[in-house]
C-alpha positions as CSV (number, residue, x, y, z in Angstrom):
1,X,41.3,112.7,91.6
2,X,43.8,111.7,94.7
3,X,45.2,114.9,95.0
4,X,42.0,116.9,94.4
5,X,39.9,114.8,97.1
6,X,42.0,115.8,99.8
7,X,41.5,119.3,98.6
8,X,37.8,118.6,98.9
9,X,37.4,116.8,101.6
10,X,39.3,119.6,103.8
11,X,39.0,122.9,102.6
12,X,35.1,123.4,102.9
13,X,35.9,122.2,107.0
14,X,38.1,125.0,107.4
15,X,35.9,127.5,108.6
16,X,34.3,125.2,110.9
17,X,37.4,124.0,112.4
18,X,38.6,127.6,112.7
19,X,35.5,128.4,114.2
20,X,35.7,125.7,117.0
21,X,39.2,126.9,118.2
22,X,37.1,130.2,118.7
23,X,38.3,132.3,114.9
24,X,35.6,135.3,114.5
25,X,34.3,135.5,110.5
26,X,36.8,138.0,110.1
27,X,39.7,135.8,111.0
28,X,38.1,132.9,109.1
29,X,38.6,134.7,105.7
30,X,42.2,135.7,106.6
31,X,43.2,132.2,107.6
32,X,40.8,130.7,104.1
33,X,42.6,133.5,102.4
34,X,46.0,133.0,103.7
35,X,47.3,130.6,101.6
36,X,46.8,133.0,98.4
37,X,50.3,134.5,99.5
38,X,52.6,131.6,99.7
39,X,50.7,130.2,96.2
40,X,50.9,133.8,94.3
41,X,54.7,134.1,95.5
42,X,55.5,130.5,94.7
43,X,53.9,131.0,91.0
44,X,56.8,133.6,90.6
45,X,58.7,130.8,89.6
46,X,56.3,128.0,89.2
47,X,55.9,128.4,85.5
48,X,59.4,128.9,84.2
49,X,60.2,125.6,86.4
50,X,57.2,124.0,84.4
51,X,58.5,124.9,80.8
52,X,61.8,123.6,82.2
53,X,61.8,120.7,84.3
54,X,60.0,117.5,83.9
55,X,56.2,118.6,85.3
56,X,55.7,114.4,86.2
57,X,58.3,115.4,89.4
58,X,57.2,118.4,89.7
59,X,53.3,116.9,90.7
60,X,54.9,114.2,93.0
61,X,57.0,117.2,95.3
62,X,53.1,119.0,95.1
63,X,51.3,116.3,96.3
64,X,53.7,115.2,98.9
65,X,53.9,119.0,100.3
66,X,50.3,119.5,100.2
67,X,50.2,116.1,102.1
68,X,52.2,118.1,104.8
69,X,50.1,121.2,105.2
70,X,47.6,118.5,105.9
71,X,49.8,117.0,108.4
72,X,49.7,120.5,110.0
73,X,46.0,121.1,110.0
74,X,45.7,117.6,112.2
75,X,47.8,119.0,114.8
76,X,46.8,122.8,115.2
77,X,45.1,124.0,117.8
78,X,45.5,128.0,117.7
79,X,44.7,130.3,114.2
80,X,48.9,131.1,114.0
81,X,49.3,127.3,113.1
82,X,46.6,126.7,110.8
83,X,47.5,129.7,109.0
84,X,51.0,128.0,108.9
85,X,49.6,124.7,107.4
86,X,47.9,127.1,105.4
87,X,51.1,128.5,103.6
88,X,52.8,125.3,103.5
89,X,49.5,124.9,101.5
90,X,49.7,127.3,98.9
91,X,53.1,126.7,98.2
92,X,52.1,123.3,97.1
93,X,48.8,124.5,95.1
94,X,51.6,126.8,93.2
95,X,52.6,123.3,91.3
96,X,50.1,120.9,91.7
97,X,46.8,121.3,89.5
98,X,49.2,124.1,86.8
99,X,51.5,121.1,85.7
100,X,48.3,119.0,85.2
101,X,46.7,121.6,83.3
102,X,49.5,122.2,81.3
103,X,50.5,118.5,80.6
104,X,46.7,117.5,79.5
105,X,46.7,120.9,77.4
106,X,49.7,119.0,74.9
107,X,47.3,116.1,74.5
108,X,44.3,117.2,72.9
109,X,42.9,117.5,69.1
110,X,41.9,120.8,68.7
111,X,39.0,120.3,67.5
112,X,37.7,119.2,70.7
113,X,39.7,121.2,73.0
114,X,36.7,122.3,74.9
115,X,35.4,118.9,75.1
116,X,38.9,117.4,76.4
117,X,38.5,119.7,79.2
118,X,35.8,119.1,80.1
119,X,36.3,115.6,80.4
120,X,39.1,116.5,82.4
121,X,37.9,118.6,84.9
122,X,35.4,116.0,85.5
123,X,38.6,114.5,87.8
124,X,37.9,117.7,89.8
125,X,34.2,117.5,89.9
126,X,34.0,113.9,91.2
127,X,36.2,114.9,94.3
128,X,33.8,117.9,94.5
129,X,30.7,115.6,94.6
130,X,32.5,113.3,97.4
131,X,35.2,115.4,99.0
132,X,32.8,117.7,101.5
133,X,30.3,114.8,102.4
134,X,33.1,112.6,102.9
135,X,34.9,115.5,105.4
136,X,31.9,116.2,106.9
137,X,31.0,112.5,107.5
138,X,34.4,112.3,109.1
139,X,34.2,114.7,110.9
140,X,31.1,113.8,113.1
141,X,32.5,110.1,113.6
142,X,36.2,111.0,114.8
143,X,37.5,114.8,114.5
144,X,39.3,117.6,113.0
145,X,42.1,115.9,113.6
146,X,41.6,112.5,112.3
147,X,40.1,113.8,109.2
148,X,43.1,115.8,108.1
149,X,45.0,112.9,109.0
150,X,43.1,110.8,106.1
151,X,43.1,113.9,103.8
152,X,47.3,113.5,104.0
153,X,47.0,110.1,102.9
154,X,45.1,110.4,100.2
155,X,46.9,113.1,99.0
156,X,50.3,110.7,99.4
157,X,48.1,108.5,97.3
158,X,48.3,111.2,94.3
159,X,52.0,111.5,95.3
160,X,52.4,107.3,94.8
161,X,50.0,107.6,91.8
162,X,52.1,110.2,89.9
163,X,55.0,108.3,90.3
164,X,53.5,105.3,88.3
165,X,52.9,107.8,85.4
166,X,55.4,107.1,82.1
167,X,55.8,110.7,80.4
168,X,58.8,110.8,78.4
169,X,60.7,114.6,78.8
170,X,63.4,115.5,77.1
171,X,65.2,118.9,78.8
172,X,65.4,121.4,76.0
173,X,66.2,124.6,77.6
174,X,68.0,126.4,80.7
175,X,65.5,127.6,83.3
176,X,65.3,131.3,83.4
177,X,62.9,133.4,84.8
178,X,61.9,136.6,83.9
179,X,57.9,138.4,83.8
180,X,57.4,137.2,80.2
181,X,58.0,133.1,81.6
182,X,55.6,133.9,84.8
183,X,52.8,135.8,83.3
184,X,51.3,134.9,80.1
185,X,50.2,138.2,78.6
186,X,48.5,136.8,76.0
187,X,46.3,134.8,78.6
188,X,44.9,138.0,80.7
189,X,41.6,138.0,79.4
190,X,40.6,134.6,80.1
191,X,42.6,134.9,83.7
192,X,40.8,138.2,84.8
193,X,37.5,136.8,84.3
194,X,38.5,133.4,86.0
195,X,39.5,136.1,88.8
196,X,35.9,137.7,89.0
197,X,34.4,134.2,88.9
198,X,36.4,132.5,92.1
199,X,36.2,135.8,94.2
200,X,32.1,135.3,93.9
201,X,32.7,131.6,94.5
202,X,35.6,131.9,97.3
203,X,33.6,134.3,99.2
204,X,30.3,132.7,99.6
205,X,31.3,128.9,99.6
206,X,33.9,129.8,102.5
207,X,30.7,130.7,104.8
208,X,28.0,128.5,103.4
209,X,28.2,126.1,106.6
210,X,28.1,129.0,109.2
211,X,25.2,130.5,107.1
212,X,23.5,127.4,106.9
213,X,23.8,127.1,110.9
214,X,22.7,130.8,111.7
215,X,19.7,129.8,109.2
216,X,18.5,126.8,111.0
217,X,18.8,124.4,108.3
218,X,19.1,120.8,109.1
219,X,20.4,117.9,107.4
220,X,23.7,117.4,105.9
221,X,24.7,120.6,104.4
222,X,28.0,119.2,102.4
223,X,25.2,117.3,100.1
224,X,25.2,121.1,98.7
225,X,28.3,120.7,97.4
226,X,27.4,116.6,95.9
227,X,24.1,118.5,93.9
228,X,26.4,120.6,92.4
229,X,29.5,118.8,91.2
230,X,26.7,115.7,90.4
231,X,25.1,118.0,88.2
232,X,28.3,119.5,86.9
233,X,29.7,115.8,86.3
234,X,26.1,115.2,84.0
235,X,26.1,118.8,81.9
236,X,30.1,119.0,81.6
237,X,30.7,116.4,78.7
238,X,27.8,118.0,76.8
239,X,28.8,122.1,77.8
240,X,32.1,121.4,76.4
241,X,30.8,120.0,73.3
242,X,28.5,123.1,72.7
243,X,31.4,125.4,73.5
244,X,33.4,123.6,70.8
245,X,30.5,124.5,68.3
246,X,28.9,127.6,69.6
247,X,32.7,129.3,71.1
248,X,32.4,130.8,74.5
249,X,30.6,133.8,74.7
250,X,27.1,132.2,73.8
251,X,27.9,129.3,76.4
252,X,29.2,131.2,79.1
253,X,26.9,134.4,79.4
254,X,23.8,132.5,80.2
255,X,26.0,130.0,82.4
256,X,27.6,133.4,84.3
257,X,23.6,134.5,85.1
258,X,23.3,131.2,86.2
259,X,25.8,131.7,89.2
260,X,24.1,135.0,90.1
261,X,20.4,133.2,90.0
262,X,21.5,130.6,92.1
263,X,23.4,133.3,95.2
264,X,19.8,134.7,95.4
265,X,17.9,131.8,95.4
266,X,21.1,130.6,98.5
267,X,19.9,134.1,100.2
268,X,16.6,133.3,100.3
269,X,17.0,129.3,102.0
270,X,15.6,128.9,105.3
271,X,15.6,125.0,104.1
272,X,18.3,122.3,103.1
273,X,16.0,121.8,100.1
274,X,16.0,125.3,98.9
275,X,20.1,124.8,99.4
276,X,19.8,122.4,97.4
277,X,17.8,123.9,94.5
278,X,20.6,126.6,94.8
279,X,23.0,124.0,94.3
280,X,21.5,122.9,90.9
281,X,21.4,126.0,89.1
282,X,24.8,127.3,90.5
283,X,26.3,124.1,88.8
284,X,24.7,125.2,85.0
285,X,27.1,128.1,85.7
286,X,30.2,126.5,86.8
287,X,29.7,123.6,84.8
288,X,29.9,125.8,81.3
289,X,32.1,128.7,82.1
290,X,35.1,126.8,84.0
291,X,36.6,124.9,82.0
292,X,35.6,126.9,78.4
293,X,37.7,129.1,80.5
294,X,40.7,127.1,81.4
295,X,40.5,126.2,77.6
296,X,40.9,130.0,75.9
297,X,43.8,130.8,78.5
298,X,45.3,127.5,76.9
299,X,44.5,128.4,73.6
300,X,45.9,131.8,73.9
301,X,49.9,131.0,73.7
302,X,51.7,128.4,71.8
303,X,52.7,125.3,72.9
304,X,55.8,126.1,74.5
305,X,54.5,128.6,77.0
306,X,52.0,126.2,78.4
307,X,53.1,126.4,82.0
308,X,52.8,130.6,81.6
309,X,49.3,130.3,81.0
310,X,48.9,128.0,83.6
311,X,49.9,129.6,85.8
312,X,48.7,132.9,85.0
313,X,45.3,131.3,84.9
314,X,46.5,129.9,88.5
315,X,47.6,133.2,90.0
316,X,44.4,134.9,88.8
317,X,42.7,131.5,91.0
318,X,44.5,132.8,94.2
319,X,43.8,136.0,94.2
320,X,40.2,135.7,93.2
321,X,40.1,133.2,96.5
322,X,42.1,135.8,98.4
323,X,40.8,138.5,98.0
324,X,36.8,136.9,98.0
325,X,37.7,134.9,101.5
326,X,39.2,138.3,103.2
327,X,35.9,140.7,101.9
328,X,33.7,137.7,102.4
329,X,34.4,137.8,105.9
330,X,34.8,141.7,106.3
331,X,31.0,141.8,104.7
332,X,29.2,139.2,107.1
333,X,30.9,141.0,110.3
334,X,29.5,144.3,109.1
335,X,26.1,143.5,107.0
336,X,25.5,139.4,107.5
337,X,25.0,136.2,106.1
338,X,22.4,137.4,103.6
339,X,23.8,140.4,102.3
340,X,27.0,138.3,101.3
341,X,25.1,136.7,99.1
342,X,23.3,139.0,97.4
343,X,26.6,141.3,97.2
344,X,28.6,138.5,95.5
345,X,25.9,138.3,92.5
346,X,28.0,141.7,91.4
347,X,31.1,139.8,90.5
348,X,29.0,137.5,88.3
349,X,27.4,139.9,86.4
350,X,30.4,141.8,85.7
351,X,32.0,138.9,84.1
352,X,29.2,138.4,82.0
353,X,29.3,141.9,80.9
354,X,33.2,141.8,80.5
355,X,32.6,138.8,77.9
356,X,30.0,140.4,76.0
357,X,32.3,143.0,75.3
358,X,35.4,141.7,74.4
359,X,33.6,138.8,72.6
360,X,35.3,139.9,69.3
361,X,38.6,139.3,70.9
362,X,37.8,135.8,72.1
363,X,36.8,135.2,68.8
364,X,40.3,136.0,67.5
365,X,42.0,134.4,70.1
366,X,39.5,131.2,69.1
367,X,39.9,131.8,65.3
368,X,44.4,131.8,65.9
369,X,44.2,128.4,67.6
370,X,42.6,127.1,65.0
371,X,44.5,128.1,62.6
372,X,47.9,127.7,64.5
């Protein structure tokens, strides 16, 4: 929770803060998008280190780096230096939430893998109710600046926390990296449609707050983000339990057309409260499909190749969030606010077509973990 509010609290400011040092969209989804390079280069070696190293140090040297690139975002005041903070970012995101991942992924019965998860994630969800209130909050009493300030702290909180944790590692092998210890191949499935599902979701939450201000809607617009992760923190416990019973497929299709529903319902807001109502059904979506899908790339390799699933499920994160920041903003500088939306349903819907067709294969890969 420490290391993902500071996450939260700061990321969905970005864009503003960009903005008020005079960033045009297009910028904004190259410096949102920037960080994707240092993280993707970084998970090179990320996940051999993982399988190798003790993964308790491993989350301290994250947190305390990612406390720095929010150190940097304090003190910026031109786009070259937040899209150095941003690096100094993703190099920490390359370790930080992949050795969690992969630690929890040891601890759990398999019978309730799904539901483990879920419970889990619900860590992540909290900060995402909190974190972009909270920034915003902060933001209108004292700054930019101070609020990136309290973001480091919190994240040296995680870095503190971490410390206190008693894992007991014993070193079993030498650290050697080649493509088969970065990349889980087993785990490409699961990590191309996690790719498809954060390029929809990097490339219109990166922009809600501008599109929300070209709009005319009033009110807080961060309580989008509370609705959503509230809703997700009430429906996660029980989505993961369905998943364990149902599998994937029949949990996740609906929950993918959920995502899609709710960008049209976002295109169509004039009104915090029909942000809101967007809110809502976007979090039926998320709230099923994330972490059923964190859970079949975990399923997907045996226990020793943890950290290459991970981090393949990681590196398929960043460049989903690349690559949806950077079109994002090429799409509102040539068709709008509106048309971003509606474009981005596309990604959805192919996910949910891509499940429904290798559904036979998740099945397998369900079936083997059982059995394993």
């Amino acid at each position: 929770m420490a290391f993902n509010m500071g996450l939260n609290m700061s990321n969905s400011l970005l864009p503003l803060y960009a903005s008020s040092i005079g960033a045009s969209a297009a910028t904004i989804g190259l410096v949102m998008s920037s960080f994707g390079v240092s993280s993707i280069l970084f998970r090179m070696i990320s996940a051999p280190i993982m399988d190798t190293y003790n993964r308790k140090n491993l989350v301290i040297f994250a947190a305390a780096l990612l406390s720095v690139a929010f150190f940097g975002y304090s003190i910026s005041n031109s786009v070259p230096m937040l899209v150095g903070s941003r690096l100094i970012h993703g190099c920490a995101l390359a370790f930080g939430n992949a050795c969690c991942l992969a630690m929890v992924a040891e601890m759990l019965p398999k019978d309730k893998y799904n539901t483990g998860l879920g419970y889990y994630s619900l860590a992540q969800v909290i900060c995402s109710a909190l974190g972009p209130s909270v920034g915003l909050e902060l933001v209108n009493l004292a700054g930019f600046r101070v609020t990136y300030t309290i973001a480091a702290s919190v994240t040296l909180l995680a870095a503190f926390l971490a410390f206190l944790i008693q894992i007991r590692f014993t070193r079993v092998k030498k650290l050697k990296v080649t493509f088969n210890n970065i990349v889980a191949k087993e785990a490409l499935l699961p990590a191309t449609f996690h790719l498809l599902m954060i390029f929809a979701g990097s490339g219109t939450n990166a922009f809600l707050y501008l599109f929300a201000k070209e709009q005319g809607v009033t009110g807080n617009v961060g309580l989008y983000f509370t609705v959503s992760a509230v809703t997700m923190l009430a429906t996660r416990p029980l989505v993961g339990r369905l998943t364990d019973k149902y599998g994937l497929v029949k949990v996740s299709i609906p929950a993918v057309c959920c995502s899609a529903l709710a960008l049209v319902i976002v295109s169509q807001s004039r009104t915090l409260t029909g942000l809101l109502s967007a809110a809502f059904v976007s979090a039926f979506g998320q709230g099923a499909f994330a972490p059923a899908i964190q859970a079949l790339t975990m399923k997907s390799v045996p226990n020793d190749r943890r950290g290459a699933a991970s981090t393949t499920n990681f590196i398929a994160q960043d460049i989903g969030s690349m690559a949806g920041s950077v079109i994002g903003g090429f799409i509102v500088k040539s068709l709008g606010y509106i048309s971003l939306y509606r474009i981005m349903m596309v990604p959805y819907l192919a996910g949910g077509l891509m499940l429904y067709l290798f559904k036979s294969t998740i099945v397998r890969i369900e079936e083997e973990f059982t059995a394993r």
